[in-house]
N, C-alpha and C positions, 0 to 999 in steps of 0.2 A: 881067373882070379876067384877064391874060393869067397864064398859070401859072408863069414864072416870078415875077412879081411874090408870088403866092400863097404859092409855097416857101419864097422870103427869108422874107415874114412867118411865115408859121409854124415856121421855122428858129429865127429871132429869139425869141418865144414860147417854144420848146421849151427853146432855151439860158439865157435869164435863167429858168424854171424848173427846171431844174438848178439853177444856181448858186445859189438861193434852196431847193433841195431839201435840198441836199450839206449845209448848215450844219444846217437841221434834223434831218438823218439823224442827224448826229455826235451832236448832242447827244441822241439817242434819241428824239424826239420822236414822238407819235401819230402827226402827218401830216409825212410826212419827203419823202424823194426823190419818188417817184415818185407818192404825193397831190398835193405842190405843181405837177410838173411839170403830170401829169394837169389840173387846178386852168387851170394856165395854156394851157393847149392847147384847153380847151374854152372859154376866153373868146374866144381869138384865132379860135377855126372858126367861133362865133358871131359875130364881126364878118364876118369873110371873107363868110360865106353871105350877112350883109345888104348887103355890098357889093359882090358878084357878081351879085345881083339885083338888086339897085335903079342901081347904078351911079353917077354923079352927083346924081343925079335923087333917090336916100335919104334918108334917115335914120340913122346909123349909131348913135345917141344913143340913139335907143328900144330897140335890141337890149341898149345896153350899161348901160339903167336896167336890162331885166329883167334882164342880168346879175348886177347888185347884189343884186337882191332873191333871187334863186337861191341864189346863195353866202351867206346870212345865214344859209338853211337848211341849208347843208353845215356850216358855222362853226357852227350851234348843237347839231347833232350831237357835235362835240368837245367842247363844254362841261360838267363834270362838281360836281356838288354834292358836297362831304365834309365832312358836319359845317357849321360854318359859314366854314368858305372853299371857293371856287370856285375850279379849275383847268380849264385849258382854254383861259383866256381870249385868251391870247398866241399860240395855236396859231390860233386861229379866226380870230384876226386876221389871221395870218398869211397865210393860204389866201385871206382878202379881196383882202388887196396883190395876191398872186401873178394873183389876178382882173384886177387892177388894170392888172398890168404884159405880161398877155396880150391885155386889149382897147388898150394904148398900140400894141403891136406891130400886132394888125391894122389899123389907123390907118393904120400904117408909121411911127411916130413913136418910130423904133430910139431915137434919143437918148434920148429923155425915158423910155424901157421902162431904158434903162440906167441912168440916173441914180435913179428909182424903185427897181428892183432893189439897185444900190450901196447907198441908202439903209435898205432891209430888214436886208439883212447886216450893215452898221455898227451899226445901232439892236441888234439881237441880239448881238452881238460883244462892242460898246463898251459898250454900257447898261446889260451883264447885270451886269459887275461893280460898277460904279456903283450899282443897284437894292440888289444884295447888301450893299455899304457902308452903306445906307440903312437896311436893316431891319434892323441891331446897333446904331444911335442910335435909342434909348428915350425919350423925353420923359415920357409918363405909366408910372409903375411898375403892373404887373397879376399877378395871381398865375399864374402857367404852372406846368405840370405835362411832368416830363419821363418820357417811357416810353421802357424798354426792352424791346426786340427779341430774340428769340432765333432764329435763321436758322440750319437746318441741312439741306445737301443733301450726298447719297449720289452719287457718279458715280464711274466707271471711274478707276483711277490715270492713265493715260495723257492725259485731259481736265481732271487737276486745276488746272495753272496758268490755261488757257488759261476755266475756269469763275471762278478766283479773278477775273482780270481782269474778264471779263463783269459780274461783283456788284460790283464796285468801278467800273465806269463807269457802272452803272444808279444807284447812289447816289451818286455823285458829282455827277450831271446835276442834284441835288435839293440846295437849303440847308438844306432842315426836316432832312436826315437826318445824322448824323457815326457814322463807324462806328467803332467802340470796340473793339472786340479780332478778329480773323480765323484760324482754326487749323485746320489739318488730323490726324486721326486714325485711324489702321490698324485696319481692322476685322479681323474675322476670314476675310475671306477676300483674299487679299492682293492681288487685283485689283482689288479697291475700295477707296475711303476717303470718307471724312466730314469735312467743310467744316466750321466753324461758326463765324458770327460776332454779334456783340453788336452792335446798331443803336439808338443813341440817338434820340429824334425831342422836340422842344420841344411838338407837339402830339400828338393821337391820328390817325396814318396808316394805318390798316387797310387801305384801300381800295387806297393805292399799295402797302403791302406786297407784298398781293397780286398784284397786278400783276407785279412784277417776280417775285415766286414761280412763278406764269404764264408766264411769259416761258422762265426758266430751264429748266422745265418741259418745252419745247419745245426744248433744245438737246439737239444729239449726245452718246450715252450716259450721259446723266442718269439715273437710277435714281428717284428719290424728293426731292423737296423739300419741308419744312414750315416753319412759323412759328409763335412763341407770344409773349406777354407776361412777361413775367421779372420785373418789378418798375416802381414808379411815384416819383415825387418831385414831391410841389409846392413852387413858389417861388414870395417875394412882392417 
């Protein structure tokens, strides 16, 4: 395979993983930019290698079954039990496609890697709100229980806005979560203040709580973040 032939395709590869990265990233997701790209960069080298070796004379199929079977084991990695719903799921798929749209590329089968590609982002775009419509039509009534959240972090005045947004697009990314009240309060020392907001959830999210507690945790001049339970309500 002469090298520039190699380049385009792995160009090809690198860029419909981006673009299939960038949507992910936005919406916070586990495997974001540079999982997905990563993701597609290693299907596409996995072809290349078997078709710089073998040349006409290959197989390029057999690389790109163990490809599948590879990426099942990355995709089940992101899969997460909570209670009895499972998340994950759409991430892991995701990183399948990106699979998908890396061995079209080593092929050189730019088109169809783009149309595959186009296809991901639409489904994620367009589907998500559609899905969301979906799960506020109830057919069978069931008792839910709704918890609230008590979210309070400590950071520098100087990072206050720019933390309130962070909290408000990590929960926003989520439908189980509606945030209920958001405040800030002068501590005693007047280079600091204190965040707090009230987080509703229809079921019990500990686990993403945390997470984003995590997260937070990890940003510039953050002092201290915790979490608690406030109060419960069942509905029937």
């Amino acid at each position: 395979m002469e090298i520039l032939t190699f380049a385009i395709r792995l160009s090809a590869a690198l860029l419909f993983g981006v673009a299939i990265g960038i949507e992910r990233q936005w919406r916070q997701k586990s495997a974001g930019l540079r999982t997905n790209t990563l993701v597609s960069l290693g299907a596409v080298t996995y072809i290349l290698i078997s078709v710089s070796l073998t040349g006409n004379t290959g197989d390029p199929s057999r690389i790109a079954a163990q490809i599948v079977t590879g990426i099942g084991f990355l995709g089940a990695g992101v899969i997460m039990k909570d209670g009895l719903s499972v998340q994950g799921l759409n991430t892991a798929a995701t990183i399948w496609c990106s699979a998908a749209v890396g061995s079209l590329s080593g092929l050189g089968l730019f088109v169809e890697a783009a149309m595959v590609t186009a296809s991901i982002m639409l489904t994620h775009i367009v589907l998500r709100p559609v899905g969301q419509k979906l799960n506020l039509l109830t057919f069978i009534k069931t008792e839910t229980t709704q918890i609230d959240y008590l979210f309070t972090i400590k950071c520098k005045t100087e990072v206050e806005n720019h933390i309130r947004v962070r909290l408000m697009q990590m929960l926003g990314n989520d439908e189980k979560l509606l945030l209920k009240s958001l405040t800030s309060d002068d501590t005693d020392d007047v280079t600091q203040v204190t965040i707090t907001a009230v987080i509703q959830s229809v079921t019990r999210q500990d686990s993403l709580i945390e997470r984003v507690a995590s997260r937070l945790t990890i940003e510039d001049k953050v002092i201290k973040v915790s979490w608690e339970i406030i109060g419960t309500q069942s509905e029937l």
